[in-house]
DRENDO-1510 file (C-alpha; in Angstrom, 1 decimal, always signed):
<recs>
REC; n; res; u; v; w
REC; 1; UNK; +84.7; +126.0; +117.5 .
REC; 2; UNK; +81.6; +128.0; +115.6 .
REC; 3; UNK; +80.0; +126.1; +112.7 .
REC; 4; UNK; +77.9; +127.8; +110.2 .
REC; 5; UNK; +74.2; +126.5; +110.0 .
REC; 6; UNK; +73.4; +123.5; +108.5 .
REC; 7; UNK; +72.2; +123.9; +104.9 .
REC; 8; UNK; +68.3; +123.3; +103.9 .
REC; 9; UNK; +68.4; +120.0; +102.5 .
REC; 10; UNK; +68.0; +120.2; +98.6 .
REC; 11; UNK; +64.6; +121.7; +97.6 .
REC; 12; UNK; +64.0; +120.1; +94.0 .
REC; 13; UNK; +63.8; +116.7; +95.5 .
REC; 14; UNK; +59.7; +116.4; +96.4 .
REC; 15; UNK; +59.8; +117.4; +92.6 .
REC; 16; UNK; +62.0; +114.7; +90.8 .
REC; 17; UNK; +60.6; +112.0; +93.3 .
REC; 18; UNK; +56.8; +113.0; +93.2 .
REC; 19; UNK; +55.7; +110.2; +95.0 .
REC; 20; UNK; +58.2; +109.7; +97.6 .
REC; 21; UNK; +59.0; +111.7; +100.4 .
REC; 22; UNK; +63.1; +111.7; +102.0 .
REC; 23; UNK; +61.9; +112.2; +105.5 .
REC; 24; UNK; +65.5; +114.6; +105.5 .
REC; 25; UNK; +64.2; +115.6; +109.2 .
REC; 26; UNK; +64.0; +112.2; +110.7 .
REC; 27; UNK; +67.1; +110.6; +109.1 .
REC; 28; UNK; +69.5; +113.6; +110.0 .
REC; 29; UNK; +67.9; +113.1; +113.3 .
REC; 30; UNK; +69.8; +109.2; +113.0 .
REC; 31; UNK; +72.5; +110.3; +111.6 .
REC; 32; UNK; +73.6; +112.2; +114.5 .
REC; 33; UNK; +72.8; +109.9; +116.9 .
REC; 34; UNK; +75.0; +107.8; +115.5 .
REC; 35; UNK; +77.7; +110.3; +115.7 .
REC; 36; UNK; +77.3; +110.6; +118.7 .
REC; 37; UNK; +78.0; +107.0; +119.5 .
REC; 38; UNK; +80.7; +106.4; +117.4 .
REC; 39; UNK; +81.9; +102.5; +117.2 .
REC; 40; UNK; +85.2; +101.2; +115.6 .
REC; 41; UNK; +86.3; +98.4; +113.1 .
REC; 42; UNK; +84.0; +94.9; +113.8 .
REC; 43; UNK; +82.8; +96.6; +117.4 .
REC; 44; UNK; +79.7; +98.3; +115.7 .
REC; 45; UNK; +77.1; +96.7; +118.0 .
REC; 46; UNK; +75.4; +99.4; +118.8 .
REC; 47; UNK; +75.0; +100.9; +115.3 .
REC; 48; UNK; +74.1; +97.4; +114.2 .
REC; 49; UNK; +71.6; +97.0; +116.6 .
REC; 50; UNK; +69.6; +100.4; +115.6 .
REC; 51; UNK; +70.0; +99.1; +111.7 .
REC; 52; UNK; +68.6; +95.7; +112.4 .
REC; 53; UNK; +65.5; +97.8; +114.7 .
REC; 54; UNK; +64.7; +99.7; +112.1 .
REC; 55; UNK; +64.5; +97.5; +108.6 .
REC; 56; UNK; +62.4; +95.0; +110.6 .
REC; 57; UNK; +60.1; +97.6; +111.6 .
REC; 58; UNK; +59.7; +98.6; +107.9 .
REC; 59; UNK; +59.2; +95.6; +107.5 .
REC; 60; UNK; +62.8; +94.2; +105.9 .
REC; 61; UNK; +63.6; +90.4; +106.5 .
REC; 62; UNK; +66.5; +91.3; +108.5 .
REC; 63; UNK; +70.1; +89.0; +109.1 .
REC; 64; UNK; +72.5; +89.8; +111.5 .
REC; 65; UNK; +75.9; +88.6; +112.6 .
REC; 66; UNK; +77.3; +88.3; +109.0 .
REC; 67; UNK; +81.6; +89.3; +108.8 .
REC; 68; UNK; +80.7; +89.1; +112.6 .
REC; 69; UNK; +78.5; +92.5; +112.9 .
REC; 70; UNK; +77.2; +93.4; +109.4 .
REC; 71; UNK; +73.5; +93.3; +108.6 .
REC; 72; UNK; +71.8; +92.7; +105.4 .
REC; 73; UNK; +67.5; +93.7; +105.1 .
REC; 74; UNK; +65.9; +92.2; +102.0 .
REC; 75; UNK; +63.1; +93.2; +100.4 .
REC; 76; UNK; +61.0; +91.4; +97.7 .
REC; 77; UNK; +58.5; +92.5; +95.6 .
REC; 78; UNK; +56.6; +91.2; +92.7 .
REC; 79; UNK; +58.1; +88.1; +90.7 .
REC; 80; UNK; +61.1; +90.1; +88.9 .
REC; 81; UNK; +64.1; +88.1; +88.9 .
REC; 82; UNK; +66.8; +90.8; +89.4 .
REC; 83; UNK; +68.8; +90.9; +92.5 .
REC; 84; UNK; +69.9; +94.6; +94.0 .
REC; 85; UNK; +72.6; +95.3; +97.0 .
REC; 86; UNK; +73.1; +98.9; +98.2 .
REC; 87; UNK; +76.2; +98.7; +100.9 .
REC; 88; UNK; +76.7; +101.7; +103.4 .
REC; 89; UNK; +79.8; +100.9; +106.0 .
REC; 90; UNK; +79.2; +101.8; +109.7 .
REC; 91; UNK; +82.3; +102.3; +111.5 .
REC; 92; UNK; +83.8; +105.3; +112.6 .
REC; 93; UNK; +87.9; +106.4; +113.5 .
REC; 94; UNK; +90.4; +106.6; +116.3 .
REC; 95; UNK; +90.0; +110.4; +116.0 .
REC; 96; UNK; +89.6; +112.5; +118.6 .
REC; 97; UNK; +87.0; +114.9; +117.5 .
REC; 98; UNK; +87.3; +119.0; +117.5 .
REC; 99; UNK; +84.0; +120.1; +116.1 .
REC; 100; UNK; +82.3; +121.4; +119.3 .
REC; 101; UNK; +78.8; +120.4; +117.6 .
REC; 102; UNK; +75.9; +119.5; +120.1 .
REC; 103; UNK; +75.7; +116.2; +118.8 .
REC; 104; UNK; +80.1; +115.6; +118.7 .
REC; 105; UNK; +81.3; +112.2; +119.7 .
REC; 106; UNK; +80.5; +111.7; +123.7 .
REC; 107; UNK; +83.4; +108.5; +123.1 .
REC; 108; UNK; +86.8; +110.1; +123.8 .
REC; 109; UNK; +89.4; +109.0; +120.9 .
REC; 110; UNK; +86.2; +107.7; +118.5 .
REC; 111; UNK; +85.0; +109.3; +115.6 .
REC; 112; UNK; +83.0; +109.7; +112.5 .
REC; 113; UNK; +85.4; +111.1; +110.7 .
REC; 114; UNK; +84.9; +110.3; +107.1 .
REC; 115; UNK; +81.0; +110.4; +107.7 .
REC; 116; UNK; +79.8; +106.5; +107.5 .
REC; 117; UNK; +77.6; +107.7; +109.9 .
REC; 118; UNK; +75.7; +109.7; +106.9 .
REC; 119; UNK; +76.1; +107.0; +104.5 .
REC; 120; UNK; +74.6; +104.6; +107.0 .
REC; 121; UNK; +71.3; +107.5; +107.6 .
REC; 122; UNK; +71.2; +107.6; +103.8 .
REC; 123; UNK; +70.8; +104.0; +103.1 .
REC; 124; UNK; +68.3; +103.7; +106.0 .
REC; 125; UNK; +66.3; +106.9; +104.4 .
REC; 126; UNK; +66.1; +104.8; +100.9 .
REC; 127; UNK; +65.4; +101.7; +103.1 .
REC; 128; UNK; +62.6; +103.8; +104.8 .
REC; 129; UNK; +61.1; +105.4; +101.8 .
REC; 130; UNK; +61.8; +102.1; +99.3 .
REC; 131; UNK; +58.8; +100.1; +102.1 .
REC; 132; UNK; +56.6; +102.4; +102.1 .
REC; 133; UNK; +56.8; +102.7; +98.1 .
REC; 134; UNK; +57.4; +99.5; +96.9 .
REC; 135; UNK; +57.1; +100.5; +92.8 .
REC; 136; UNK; +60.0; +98.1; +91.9 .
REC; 137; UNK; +60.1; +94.4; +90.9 .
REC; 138; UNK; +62.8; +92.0; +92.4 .
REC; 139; UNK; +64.6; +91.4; +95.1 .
REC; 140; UNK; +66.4; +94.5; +97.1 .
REC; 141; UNK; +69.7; +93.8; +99.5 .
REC; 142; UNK; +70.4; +96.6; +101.8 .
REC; 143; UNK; +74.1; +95.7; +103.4 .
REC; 144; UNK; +75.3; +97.5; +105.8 .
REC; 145; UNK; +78.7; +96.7; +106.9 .
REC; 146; UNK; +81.0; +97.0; +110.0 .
REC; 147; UNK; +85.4; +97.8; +109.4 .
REC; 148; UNK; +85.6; +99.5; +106.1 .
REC; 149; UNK; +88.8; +101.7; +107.9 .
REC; 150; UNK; +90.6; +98.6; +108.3 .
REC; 151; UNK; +89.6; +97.1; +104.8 .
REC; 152; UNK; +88.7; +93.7; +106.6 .
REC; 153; UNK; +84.7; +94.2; +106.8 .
REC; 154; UNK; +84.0; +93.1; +103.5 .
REC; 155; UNK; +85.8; +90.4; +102.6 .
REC; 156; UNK; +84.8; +89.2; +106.0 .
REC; 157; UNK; +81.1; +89.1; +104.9 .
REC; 158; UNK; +81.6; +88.0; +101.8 .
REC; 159; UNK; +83.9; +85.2; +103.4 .
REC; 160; UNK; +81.0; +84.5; +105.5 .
REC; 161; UNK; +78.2; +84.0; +102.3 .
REC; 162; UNK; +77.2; +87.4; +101.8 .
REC; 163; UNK; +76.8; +86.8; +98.1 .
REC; 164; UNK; +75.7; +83.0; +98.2 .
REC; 165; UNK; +72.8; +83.9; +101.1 .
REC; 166; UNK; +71.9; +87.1; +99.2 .
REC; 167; UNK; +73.2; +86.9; +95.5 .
REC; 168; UNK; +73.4; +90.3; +93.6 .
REC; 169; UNK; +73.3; +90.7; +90.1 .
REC; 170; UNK; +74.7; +93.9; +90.5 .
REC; 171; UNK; +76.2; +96.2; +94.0 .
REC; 172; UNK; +76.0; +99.7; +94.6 .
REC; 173; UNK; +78.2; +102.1; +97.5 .
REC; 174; UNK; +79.0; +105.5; +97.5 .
REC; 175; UNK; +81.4; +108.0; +99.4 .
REC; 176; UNK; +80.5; +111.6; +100.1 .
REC; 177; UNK; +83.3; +113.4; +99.4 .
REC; 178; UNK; +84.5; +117.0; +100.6 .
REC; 179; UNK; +85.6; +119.9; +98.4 .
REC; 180; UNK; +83.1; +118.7; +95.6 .
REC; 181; UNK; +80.1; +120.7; +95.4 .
REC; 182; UNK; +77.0; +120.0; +97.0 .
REC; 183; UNK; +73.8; +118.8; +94.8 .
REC; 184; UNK; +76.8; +116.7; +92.1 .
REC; 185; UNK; +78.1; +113.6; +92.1 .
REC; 186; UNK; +81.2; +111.6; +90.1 .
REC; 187; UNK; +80.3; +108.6; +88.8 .
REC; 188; UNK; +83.6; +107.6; +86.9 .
REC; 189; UNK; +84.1; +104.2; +84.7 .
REC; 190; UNK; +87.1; +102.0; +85.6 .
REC; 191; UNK; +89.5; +101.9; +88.3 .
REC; 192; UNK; +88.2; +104.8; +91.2 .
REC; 193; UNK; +90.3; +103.6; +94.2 .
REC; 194; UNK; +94.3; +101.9; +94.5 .
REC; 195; UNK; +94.7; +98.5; +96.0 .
REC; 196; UNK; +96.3; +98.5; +99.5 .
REC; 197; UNK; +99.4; +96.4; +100.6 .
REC; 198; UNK; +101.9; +96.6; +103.1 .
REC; 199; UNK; +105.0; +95.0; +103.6 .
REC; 200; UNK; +107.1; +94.7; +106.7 .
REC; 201; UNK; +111.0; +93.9; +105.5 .
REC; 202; UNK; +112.8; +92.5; +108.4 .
REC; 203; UNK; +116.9; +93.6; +107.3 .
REC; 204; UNK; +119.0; +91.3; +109.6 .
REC; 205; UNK; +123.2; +91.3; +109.9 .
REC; 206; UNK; +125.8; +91.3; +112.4 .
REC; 207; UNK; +125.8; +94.0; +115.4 .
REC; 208; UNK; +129.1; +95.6; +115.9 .
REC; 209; UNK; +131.3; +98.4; +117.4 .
REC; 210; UNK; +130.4; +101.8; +115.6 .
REC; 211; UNK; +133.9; +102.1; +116.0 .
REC; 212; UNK; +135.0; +99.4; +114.0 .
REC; 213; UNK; +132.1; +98.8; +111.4 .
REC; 214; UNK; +134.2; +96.4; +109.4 .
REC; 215; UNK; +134.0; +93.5; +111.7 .
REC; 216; UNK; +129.6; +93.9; +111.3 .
REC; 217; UNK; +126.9; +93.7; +108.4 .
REC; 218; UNK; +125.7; +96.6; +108.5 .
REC; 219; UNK; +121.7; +97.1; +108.1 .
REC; 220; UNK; +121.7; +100.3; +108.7 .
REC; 221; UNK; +123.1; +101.2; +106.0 .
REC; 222; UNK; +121.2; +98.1; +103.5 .
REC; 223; UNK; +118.4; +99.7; +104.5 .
REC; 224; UNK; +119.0; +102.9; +103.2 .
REC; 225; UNK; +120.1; +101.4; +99.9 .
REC; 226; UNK; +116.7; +99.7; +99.9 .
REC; 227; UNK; +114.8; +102.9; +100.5 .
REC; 228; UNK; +116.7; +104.8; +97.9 .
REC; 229; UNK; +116.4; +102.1; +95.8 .
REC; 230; UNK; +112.4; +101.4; +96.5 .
REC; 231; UNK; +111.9; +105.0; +94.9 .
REC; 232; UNK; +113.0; +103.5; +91.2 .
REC; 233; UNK; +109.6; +101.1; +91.2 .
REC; 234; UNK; +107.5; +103.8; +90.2 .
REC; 235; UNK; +109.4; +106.5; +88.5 .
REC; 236; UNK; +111.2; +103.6; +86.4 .
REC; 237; UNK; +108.7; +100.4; +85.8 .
REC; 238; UNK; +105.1; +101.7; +86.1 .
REC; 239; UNK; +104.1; +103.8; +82.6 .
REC; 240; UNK; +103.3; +107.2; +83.3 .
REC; 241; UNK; +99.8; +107.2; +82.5 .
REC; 242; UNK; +99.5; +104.5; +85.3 .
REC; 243; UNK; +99.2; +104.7; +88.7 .
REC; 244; UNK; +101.2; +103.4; +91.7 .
REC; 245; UNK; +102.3; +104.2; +94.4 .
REC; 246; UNK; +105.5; +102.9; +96.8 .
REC; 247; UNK; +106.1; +104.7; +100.3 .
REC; 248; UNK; +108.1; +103.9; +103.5 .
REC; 249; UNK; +106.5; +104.6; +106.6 .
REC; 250; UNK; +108.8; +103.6; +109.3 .
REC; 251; UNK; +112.2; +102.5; +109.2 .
REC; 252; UNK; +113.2; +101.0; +113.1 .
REC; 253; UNK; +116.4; +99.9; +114.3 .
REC; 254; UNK; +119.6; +100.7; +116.8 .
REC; 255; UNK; +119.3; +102.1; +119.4 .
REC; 256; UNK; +122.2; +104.1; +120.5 .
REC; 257; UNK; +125.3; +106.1; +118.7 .
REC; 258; UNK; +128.1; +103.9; +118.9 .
REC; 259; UNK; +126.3; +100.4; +118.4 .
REC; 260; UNK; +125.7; +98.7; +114.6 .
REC; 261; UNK; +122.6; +96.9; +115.6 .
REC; 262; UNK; +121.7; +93.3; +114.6 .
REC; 263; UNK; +118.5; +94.4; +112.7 .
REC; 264; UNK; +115.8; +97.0; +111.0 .
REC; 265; UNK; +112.7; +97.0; +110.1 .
REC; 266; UNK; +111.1; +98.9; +107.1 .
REC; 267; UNK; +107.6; +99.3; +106.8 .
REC; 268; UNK; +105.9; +99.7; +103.4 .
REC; 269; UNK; +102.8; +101.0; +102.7 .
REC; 270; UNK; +102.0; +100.0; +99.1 .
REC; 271; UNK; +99.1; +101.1; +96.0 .
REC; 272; UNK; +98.0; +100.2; +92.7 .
REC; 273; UNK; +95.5; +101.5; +90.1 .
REC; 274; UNK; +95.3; +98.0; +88.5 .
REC; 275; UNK; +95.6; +94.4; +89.5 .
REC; 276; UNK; +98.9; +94.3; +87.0 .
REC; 277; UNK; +100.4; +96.9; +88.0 .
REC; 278; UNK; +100.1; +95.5; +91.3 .
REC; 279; UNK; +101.9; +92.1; +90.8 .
REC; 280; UNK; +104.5; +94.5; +89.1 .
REC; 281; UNK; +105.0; +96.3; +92.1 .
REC; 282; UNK; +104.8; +93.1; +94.5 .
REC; 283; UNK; +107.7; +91.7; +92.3 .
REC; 284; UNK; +110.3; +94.8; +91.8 .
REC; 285; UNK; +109.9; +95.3; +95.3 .
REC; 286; UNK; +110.9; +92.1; +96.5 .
REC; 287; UNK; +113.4; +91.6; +93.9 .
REC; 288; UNK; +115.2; +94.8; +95.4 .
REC; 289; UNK; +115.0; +94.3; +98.8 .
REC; 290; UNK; +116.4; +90.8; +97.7 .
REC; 291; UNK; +119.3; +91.8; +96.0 .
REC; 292; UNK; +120.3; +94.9; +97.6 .
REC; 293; UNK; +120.5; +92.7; +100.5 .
REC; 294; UNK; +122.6; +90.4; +99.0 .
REC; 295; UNK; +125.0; +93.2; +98.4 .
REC; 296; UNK; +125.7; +94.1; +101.2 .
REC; 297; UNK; +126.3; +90.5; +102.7 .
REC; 298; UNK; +122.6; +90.8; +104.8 .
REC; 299; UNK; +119.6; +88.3; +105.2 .
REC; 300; UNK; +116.4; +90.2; +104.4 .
REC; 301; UNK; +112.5; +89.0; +105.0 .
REC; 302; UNK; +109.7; +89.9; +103.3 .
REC; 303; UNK; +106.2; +90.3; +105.3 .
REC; 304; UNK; +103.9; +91.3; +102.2 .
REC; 305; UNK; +100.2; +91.6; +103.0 .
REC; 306; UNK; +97.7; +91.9; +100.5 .
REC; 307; UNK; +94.9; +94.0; +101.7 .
REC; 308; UNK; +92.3; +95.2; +99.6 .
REC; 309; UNK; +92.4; +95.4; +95.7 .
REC; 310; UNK; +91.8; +97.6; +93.4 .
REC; 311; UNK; +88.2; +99.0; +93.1 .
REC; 312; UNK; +87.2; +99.0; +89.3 .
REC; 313; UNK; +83.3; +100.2; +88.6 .
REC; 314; UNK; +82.2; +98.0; +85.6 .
REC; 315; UNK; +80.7; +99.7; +82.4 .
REC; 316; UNK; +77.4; +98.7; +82.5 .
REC; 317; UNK; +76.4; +99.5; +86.0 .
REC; 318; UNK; +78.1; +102.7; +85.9 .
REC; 319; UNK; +76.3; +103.8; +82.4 .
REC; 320; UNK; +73.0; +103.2; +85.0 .
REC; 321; UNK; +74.4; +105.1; +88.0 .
REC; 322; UNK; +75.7; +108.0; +85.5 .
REC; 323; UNK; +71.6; +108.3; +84.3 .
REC; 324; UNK; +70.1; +108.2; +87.5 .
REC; 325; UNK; +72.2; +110.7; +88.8 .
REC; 326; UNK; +71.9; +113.0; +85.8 .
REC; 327; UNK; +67.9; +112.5; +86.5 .
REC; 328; UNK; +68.3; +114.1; +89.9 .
REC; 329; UNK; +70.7; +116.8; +89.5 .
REC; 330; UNK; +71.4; +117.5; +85.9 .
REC; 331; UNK; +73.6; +115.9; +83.9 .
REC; 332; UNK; +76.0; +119.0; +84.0 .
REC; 333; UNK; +76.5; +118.0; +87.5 .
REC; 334; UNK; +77.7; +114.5; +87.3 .
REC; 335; UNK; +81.3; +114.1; +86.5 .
REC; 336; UNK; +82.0; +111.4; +84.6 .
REC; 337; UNK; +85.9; +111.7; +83.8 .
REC; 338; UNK; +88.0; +113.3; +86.5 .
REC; 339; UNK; +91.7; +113.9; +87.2 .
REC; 340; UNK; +93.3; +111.1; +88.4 .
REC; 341; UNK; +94.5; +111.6; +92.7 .
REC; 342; UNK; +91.9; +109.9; +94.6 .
REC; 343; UNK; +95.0; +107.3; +95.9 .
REC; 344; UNK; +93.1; +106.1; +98.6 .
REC; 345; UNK; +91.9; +102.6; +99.1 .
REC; 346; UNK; +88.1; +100.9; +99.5 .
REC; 347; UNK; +87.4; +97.7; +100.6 .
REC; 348; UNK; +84.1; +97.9; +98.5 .
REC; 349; UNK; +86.4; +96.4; +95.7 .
REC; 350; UNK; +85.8; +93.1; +97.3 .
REC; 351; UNK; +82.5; +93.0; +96.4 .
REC; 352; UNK; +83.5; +94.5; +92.7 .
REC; 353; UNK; +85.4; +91.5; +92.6 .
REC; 354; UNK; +82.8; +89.5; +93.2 .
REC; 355; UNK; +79.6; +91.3; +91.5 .
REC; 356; UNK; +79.4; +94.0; +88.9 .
REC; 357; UNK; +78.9; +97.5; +90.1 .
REC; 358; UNK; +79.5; +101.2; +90.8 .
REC; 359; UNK; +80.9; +103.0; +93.6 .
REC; 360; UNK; +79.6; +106.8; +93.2 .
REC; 361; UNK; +81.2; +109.8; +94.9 .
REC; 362; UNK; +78.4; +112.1; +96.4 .
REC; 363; UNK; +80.0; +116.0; +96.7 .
REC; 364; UNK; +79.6; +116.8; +100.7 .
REC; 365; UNK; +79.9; +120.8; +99.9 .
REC; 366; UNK; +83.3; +123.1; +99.8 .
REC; 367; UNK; +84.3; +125.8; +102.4 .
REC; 368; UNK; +82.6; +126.0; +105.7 .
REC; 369; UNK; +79.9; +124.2; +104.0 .
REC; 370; UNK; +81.2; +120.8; +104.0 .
REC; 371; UNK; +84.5; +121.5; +102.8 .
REC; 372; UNK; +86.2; +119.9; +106.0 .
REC; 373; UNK; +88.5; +116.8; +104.4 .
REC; 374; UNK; +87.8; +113.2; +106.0 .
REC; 375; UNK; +90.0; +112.0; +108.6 .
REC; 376; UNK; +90.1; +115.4; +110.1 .
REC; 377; UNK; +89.5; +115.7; +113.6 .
REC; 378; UNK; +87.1; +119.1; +112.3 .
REC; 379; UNK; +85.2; +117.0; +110.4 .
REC; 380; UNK; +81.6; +117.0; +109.7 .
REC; 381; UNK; +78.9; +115.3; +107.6 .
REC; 382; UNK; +76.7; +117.4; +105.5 .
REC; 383; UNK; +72.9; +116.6; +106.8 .
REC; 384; UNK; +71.9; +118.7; +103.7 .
REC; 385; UNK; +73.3; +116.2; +100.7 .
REC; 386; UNK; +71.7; +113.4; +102.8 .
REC; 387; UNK; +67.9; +113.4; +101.0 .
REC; 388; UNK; +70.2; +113.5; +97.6 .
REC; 389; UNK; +71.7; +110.1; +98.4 .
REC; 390; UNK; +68.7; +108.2; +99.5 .
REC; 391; UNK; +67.1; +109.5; +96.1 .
REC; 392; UNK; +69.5; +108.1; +94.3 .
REC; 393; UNK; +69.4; +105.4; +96.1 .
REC; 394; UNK; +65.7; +105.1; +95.6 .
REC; 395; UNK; +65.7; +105.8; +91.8 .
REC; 396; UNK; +68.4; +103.1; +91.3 .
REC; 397; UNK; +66.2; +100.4; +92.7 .
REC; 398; UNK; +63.2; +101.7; +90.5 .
REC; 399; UNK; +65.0; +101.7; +87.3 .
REC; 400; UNK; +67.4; +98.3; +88.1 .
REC; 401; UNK; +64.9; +96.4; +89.6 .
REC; 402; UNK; +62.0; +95.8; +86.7 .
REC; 403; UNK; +60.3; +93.2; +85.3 .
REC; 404; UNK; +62.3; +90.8; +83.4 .
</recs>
């Protein structure tokens, strides 16, 4: 597969960050080692090692082992009282990768596919540049954590006294993002990401003759009433200028043509833009499965399992994001009010739950230029919009962390 040339990195940057250098050269360098050595979920020793390496030899107080393999470096300067965290996730996909790039995944069936291996090179870059230029006042917490794909890594950290070891006044992420222009960035208020769920409902009833389906409970056909009937939550209870969203993803049971079988499983994969609109959801859903059961004389089981919820940036801290980045690029490059389809889910709203913050949207290019969507086996990080995220990373802890 041919891939066009990596773009320069950004050239204004020396300019807007006069005394700090991005070494871009150096930190692309990491990044691709890391792609090449791509680690899943909790299993990000590796990754975690070269992290932990590298703040202490800035000179970072470095802890290791927290949500079983995420890494925290602090830095404190001066007497200032505020507390920083800047969180990049390390952990890459079960995707087998098609780039045909020198430094491609040598892991068969492991990826970095939605480039946590540049956000992770970017947060070491402003970790790297924030040492040797320590013109801020406070305390700086650089988190870098393992099993974002499975939404378990940060409320395993935070279950493990992220935020009572390291308190934060306010925490900072971001997600590049292809098919928005390189050199911009979206830092919207309010909800930026749906909560995740899924449900497995377990329809039970008798097994019969296919011939004689009057002497069985059908859940065959229960389930299908439930799946029709699943399609109402959102069309019929959430408003309009709301957000959900309700889908089936499997549907399992029988096994041959003339055989009613005892049971089926549905799986549900379910969303919400808010954390009412997700008890709304929770409850319609269960309420039809319920019933619709009940009509038609089966037992039904719910298996709901709350995973991640909703990601809301707070006003404050994304008033401060929205000026940085305006500093760097322009103002006529930061979106601040977009259309609403980003649907997926980030388990950064953990710690938005727990501490006020902003998770900012960094364009990785369009085209052949970084245009490639995450979770594509074609996927690539753009090296050049890597110096653009460690300065904003670097002018965030300048302007947040001040004297008090």
């Amino acid at each position: 597969m041919t891939r066009a040339p990596t773009l320069k990195p950004f050239q204004y940057l020396p300019h807007l960050l006069p005394n700090i250098e991005i070494d871009a050269e150096t930190f692309v360098g990491i990044r691709r080692q890391i792609h090449a050595q791509p680690e899943l979920g909790f299993e990000v020793g590796a990754t975690s090692r070269l992290v932990a390496t590298l703040l202490a030899a800035w000179g970072y107080e470095v802890h290791t082992g927290i949500g079983r393999s995420g890494v925290v470096g602090q830095l404190k300067r001066g007497s200032g009282k505020r507390r920083l965290g800047i969180r990049a996730d390390m952990d890459a996909l079960p995707v087998v990768e098609a780039t045909g790039l020198p430094y491609a995944s040598k892991l068969h069936g492991k990826m970095h596919a939605c480039g946590h291996d540049g956000h992770t090179a970017i947060l070491l870059a402003a970790a790297k540049a924030l040492a040797d230029h320590p013109d801020f006042d406070g305390t700086l917490n650089l988190i870098f954590q393992p099993d974002e794909e499975n939404l378990c890594g940060a409320r395993a950290m935070i279950e493990d006294g992220l935020f009572e070891r390291f308190p934060c006044d306010a925490v900072f992420a971001l997600h590049n993002m292809p098919g928005v222009p390189a050199g911009t960035f979206r830092v919207l208020p309010g909800p930026v990401s749906l909560s995740s769920d899924v449900a497995d409902v377990t329809i039970k009833g008798v097994g019969g003759h296919g011939a004689m389906p009057h002497r069985a409970r059908d859940p065959i056909a229960a389930s299908a009433a439930i799946v029709t009937a699943l399609q109402t939550v959102v069309a019929r209870n959430v408003a309009p200028d709301d957000t959900a969203v309700v889908s089936v993803g499997f549907i399992r049971g029988g096994a041959t043509h003339n055989v009613i079988p005892e049971s089926v499983t549905i799986g549900l994969n379910v969303r919400a833009a808010r954390a009412e609109t997700r008890a709304l959801v929770e409850q319609r859903i269960r309420e039809i499965v319920s019933l619709t059961a009940q009509a038609h004389g089966v037992e039904a089981q719910i298996d709901y399992r709350q995973l991640t919820p909703p990601m809301v940036n707070t006003e404050a801290e994304t008033q401060l994001a929205q000026r940085v980045c305006a500093e760097l690029v322009g103002a006529e490059n930061v979106v601040t009010q977009a259309p609403k389809g980003l649907n997926g889910s980030e388990d950064f709203a953990w710690m938005l739950n727990a501490v006020p913050g902003c998770y900012l949207i960094l364009g990785n290019g369009e085209g052949e230029f970084g245009g490639c969507m995450v979770h594509n086996p074609g996927y690539d990080f753009n090296d050049a919009v890597l110096p653009l995220g460690a300065a904003a990373w670097v002018r965030l802890a300048q302007t947040y962390l001040v004297a008090d």
